[in-house]
C-alpha positions in Angstrom: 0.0 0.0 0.0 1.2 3.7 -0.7 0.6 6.2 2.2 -2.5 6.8 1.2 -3.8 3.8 0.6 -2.5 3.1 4.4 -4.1 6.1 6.1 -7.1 4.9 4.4 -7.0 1.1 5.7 -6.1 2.7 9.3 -9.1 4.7 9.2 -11.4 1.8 8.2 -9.9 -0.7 10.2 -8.1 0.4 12.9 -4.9 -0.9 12.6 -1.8 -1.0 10.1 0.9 -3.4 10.1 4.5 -2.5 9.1 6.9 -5.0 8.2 10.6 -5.0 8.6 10.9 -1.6 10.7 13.7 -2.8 12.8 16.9 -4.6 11.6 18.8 -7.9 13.0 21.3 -5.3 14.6 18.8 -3.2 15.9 16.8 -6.1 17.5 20.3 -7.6 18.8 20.6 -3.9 20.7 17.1 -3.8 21.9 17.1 -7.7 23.5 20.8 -6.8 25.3 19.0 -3.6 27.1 16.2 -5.5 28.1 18.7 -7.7 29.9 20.2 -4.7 31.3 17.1 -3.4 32.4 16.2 -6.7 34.1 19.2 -6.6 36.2 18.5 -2.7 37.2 15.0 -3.9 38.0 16.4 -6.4 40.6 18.6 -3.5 41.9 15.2 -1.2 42.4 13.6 -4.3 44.2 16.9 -4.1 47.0 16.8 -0.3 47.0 12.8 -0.3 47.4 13.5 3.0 45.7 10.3 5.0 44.9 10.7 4.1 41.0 9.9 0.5 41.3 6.4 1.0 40.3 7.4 1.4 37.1 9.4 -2.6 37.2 6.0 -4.1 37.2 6.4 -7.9 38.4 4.1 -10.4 36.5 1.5 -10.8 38.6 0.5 -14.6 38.3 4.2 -15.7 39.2 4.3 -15.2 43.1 8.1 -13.7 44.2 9.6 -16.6 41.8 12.8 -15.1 39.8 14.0 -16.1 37.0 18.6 -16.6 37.3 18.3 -14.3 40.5 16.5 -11.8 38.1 12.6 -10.4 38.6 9.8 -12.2 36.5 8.8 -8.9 35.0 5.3 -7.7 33.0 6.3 -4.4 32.2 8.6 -1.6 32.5 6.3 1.4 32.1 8.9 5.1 30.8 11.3 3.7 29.6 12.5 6.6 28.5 14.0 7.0 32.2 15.6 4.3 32.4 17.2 3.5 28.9 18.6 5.8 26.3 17.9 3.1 23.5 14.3 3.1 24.2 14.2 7.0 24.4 15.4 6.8 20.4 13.8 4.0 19.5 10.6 6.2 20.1 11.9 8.4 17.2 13.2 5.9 14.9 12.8 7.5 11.2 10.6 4.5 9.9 8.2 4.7 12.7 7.5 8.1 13.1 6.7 8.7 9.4 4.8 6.1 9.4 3.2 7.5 12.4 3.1 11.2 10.9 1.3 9.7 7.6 -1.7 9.2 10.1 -1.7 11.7 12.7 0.1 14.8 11.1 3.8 16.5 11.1 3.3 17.2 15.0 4.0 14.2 17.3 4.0 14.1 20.8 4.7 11.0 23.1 1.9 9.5 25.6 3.8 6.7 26.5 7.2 4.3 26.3 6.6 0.9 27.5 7.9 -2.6 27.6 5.2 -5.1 27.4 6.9 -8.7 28.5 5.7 -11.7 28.3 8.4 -13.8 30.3 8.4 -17.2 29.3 6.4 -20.1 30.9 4.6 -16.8 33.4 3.4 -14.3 30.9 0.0 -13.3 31.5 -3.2 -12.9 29.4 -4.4 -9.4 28.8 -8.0 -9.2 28.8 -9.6 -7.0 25.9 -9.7 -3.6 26.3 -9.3 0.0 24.7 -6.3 2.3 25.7 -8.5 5.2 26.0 -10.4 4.3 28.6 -7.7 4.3 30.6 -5.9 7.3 29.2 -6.8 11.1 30.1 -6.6 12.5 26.7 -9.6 13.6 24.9 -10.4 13.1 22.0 -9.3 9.4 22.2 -7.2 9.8 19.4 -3.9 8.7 20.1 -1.8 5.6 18.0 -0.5 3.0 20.1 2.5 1.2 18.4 3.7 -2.3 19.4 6.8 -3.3 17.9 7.8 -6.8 18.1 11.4 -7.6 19.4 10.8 -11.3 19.3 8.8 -13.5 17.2 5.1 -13.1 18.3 2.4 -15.7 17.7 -0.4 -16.8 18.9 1.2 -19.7 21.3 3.4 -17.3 22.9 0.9 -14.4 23.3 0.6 -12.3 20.2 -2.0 -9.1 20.2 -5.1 -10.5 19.1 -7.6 -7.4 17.8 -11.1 -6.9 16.5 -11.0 -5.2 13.2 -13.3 -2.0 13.1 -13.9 -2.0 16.8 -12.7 2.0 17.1 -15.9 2.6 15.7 -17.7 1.5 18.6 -17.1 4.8 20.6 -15.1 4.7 23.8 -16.3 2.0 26.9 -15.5 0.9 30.1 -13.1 -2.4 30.6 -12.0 -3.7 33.5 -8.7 -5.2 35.3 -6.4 -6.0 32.1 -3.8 -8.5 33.6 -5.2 -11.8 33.6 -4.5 -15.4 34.7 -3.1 -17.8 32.1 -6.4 -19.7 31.8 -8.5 -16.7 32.2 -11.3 -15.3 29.0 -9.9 -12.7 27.6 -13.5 -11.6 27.7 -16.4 -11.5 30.1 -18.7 -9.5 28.4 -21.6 -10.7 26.9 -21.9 -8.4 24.5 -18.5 -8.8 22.6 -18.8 -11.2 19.4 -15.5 -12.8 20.0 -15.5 -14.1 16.3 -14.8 -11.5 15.1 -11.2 -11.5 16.8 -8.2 -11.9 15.2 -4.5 -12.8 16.0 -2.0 -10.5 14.3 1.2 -12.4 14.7 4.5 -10.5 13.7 8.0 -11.7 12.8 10.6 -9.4 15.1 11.5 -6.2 14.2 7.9 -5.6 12.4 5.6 -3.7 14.3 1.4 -2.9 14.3 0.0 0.5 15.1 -3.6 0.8 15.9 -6.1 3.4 17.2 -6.6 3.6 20.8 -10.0 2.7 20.6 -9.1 -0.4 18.8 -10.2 -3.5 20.9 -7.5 -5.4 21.6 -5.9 -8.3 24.0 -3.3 -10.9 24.4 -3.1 -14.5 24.7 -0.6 -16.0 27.6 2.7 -17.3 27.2 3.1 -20.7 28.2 5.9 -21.4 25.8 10.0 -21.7 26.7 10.2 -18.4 24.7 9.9 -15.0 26.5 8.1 -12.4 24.0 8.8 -8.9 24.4 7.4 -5.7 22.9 8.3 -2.2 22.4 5.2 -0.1 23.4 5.2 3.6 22.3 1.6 5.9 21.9 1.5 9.1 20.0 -0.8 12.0 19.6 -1.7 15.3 17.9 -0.8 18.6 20.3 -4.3 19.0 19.2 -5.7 16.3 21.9 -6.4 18.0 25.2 -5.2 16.7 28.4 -8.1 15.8 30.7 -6.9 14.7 34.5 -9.2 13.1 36.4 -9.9 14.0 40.5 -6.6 14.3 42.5 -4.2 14.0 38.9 -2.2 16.8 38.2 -3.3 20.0 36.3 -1.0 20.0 34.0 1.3 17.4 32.2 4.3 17.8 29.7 4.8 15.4 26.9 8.0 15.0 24.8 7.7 16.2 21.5 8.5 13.5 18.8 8.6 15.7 15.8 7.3 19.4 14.9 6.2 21.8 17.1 8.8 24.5 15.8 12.0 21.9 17.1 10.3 22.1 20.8 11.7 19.6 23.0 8.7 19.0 25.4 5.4 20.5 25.4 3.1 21.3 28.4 -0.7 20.6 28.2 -3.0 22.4 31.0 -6.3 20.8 31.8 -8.8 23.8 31.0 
């Protein structure tokens, strides 16, 4: 498809899929920091420093490590904590591709780290970012590269195609037991989901109102995932009761060469 032809499939759909964004090398890089950040996660776990909220353990494993190491579900900003992930986030192949849907001006919600540790990686139950993002309108791209082979036995994204049409909903707790439904609502036609399985180093963005989940990982092979969400400076920042006022966001691209750029709930 041209750019056009994507924008357009994006819009209908709800998703894109883009092959071959990152290289061997650049896979090679991104699978040594995650070791690295492993081992500074078990460091944060000794300190009990105020930070380790953002090593989140998987929750179905108990206090089992894995070689002395944390069983981890997530590293949430990784932007703090790792100067690779703070440039994968502006990685010339995925921010045009970004750009093509959202516009020249890109600011970052979010840098994550989804893991799905091997044998312990947890479902995640269906669900739309938005509902549990304050940003309005729930515009925002979610982007989920994969830095290991994803499939459907070792917990690819599964999606329902169209689903950002529905308007935005309420969900409910997303981490899930390995034998958990990825669903408990009656009113979800579950045939209409569909695995998107990804060779590594190809990524899928999709709109934050896309419905969307994961499978568990019960296989010998941890699956990991670079998480980044982008939006608009035209998307307003809307805090709910006791969140701060105001927010600032790094700014990906545009915005006059501005580094970051502070939103103020009205």
């Amino acid at each position: 498809m041209d750019l056009q032809e994507q924008k357009a499939f994006f819009e209908d759909q709800g998703y894109l899929i883009i092959d071959h964004l990152l290289d061997s090398n650049e896979l090679a890089e991104c699978r040594h920091e995650i070791e690295r950040l492993h081992q500074l996660a078990a460091e944060v776990d000794s300190r009990e420093e105020s930070r380790n909220n953002h090593f989140q353990r998987e929750p179905f494993s108990g206090d089992q490590d894995s070689d002395g190491l944390p069983v981890l579900r997530k590293i949430e900003n990784t932007r703090a904590f790792s100067e690779l992930f703070s440039q994968l986030a502006t990685h010339p192949k995925l921010v045009a591709a970004v750009q093509n849907l959202l516009g020249e001006d890109l600011l970052l919600f979010r840098s994550t780290l989804m893991l799905k540790p091997a044998f312990h990686g947890s479902a995640h139950a269906l669900h739309q970012d938005s509902a549990y993002w304050p940003m309005e309108p729930p515009s925002l791209v979610t982007t989920s590269i994969a830095l290991d082979d994803a499939t459907p036995d070792n917990g690819c994204i599964k999606i329902i195609p169209r689903s950002h049409h529905w308007g935005l909903q309420e969900w409910g707790q997303i981490a899930q037991a390995q034998d958990a439904p990825l669903a408990d609502r009656k009113d979800i036609d579950l045939s209409k989901q569909t695995d998107v399985p990804l060779k590594a180093g190809s990524a899928v963005l999709f709109h934050s109102l896309m419905v969307h989940g994961s499978g568990p990982n019960q296989t010998s092979r941890s699956r990991n995932t670079a998480l980044y969400a982008y939006f608009s400076p035209q998307v307003r920042y809307v805090p709910g009761e006791g969140q701060a006022r105001e927010r600032s966001f790094p700014v990906i691209s545009g915005l006059n060469g501005a580094t970051e750029h502070t939103l103020v709930a009205s």
